[in-house]
C-alpha positions in Angstrom: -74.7 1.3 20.5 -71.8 3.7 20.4 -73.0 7.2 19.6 -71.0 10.4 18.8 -71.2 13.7 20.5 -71.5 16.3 18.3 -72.7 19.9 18.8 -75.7 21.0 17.3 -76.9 23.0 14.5 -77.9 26.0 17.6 -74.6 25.2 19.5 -72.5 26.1 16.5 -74.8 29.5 15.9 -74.1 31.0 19.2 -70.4 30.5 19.2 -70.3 31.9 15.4 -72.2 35.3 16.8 -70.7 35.4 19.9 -66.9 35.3 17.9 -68.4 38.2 15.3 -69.3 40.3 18.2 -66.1 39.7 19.7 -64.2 40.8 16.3 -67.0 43.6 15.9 -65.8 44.7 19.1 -62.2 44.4 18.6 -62.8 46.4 15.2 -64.1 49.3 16.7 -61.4 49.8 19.0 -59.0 49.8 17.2 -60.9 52.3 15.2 -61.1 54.6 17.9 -57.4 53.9 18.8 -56.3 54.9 14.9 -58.8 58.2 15.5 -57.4 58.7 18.4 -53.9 58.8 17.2 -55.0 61.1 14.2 -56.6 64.0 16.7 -53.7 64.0 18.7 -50.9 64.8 15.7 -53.1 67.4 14.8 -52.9 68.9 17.9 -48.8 68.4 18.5 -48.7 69.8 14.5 -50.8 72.9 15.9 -48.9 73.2 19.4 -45.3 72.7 17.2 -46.7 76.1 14.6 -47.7 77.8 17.8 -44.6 77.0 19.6 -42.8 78.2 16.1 -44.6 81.1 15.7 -43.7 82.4 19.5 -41.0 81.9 19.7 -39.9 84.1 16.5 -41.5 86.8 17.8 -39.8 86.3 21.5 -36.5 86.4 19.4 -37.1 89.1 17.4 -35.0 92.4 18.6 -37.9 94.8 18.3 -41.7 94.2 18.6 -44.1 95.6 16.5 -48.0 95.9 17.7 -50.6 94.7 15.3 -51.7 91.9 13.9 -50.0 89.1 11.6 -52.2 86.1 10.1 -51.2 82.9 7.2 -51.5 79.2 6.6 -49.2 76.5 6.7 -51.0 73.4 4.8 -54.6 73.0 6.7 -53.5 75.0 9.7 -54.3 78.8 9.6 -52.3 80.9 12.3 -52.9 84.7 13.7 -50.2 86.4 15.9 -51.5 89.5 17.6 -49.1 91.5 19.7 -50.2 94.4 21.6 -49.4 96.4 25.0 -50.2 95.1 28.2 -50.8 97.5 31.3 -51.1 96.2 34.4 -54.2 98.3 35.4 -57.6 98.4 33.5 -57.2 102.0 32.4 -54.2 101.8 30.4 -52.1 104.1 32.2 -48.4 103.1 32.4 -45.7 104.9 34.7 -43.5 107.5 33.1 -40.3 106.6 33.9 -40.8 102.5 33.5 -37.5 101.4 32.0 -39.8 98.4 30.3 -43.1 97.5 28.4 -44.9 94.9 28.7 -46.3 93.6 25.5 -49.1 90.4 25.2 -47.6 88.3 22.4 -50.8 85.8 21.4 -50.4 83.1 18.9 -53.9 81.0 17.8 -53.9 78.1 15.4 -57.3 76.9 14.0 -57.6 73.8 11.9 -60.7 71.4 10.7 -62.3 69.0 12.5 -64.9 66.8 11.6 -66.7 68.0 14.7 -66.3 71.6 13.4 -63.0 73.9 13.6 -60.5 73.0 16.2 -58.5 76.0 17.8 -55.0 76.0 19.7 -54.1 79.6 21.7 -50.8 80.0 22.9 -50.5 83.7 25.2 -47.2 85.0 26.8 -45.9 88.6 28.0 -42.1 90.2 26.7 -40.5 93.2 28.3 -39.0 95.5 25.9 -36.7 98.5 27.1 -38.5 101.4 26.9 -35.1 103.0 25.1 -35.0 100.1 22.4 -37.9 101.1 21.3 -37.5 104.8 20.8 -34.4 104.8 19.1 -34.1 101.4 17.3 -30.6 100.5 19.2 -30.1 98.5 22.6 -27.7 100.7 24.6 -25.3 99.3 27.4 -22.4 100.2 29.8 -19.3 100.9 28.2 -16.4 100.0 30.7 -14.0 101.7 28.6 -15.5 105.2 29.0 -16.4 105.1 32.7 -19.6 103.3 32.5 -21.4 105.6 29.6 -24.0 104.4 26.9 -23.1 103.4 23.7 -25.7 102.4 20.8 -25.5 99.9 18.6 -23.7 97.3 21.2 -25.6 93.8 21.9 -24.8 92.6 25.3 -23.5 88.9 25.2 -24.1 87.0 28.4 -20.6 85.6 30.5 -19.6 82.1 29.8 -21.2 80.0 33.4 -19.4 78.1 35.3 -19.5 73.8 34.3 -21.7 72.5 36.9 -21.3 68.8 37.2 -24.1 66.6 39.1 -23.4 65.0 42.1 -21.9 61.5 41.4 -20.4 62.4 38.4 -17.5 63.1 37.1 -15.3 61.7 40.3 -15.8 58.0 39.0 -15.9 57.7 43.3 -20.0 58.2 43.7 -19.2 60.6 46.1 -21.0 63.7 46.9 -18.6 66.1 44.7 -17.6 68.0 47.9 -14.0 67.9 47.2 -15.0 70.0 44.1 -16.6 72.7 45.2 -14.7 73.4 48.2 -11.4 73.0 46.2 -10.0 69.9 46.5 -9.9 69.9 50.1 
């Protein structure tokens, strides 16, 4: 009598649901993973317009308080500058040679949850001159240190710094550079 073993009709059934729960399983994951992946490039996309956004008005040569709104594709953007004091009442010094100004950038977008939102808040000094007279004004070394409008200060060339180890090819410290070779 040489019998077969074979796996029953029940055997078969629980190994069949335990595999679809598996896959069911591994579905939703990745699911999750792909939503994931979509909630986080809106948020880069909104942090990249916010980042854009600031950094024009950082740039720009003159500031002008108020408010400034559009849309770029689903993501609609506000800029409000205004001035900052330091104290609650407003009251700024008379002879400041700067202002502070409260440059805020938000973002909103939809979400399926309900609109997202992305704030970006920084401060910029502005000479207190630049703004009166629509010029930047600087030393001019030619007339004994007087002002002269109309002339953009261009920073000095720095010196090349190297990091230590390069450069010599010897993985030294770099010593000899700075103090001159010795």
């Amino acid at each position: 009598m040489n019998r077969r073993r074979a796996f029953t009709l029940i055997e078969v059934l629980v190994a069949v649901s335990i595999l679809g729960a598996g896959v069911a399983l591994a579905m939703g994951l990745f699911a999750g993973g792909l939503n994931l992946a979509s909630v986080s490039r809106e948020y880069v996309n909104a942090t990249l317009l916010a980042q854009e956004l600031m950094v024009e008005r950082l740039s720009a040569f003159t500031l002008d308080e108020g408010e400034e709104s559009g849309e770029e594709g689903d993501y609609r953007w506000e800029v409000d500058i205004e001035r900052y004091y330091r104290d609650e009442g407003g009251v700024e010094e008379e002879n400041a040679p700067l202002r502070l100004y409260q440059i805020a950038v938000n973002v909103a977008w939809p979400g399926r949850l309900g609109e997202k939102r992305y704030e970006l808040v920084t401060l910029r000094s502005v000479e207190r001159r630049t703004l009166t007279t629509g010029t930047l004004t600087t030393p001019d070394e030619d007339t004994g240190g007087g002002r002269r409008p109309g002339v953009i200060p261009t920073p000095a060339p720095r010196p090349e710094r190297r990091l230590r180890g390069e450069g010599g090819g010897d993985g030294g410290t770099g010593a000899e550079e700075r103090e001159g070779g010795r």
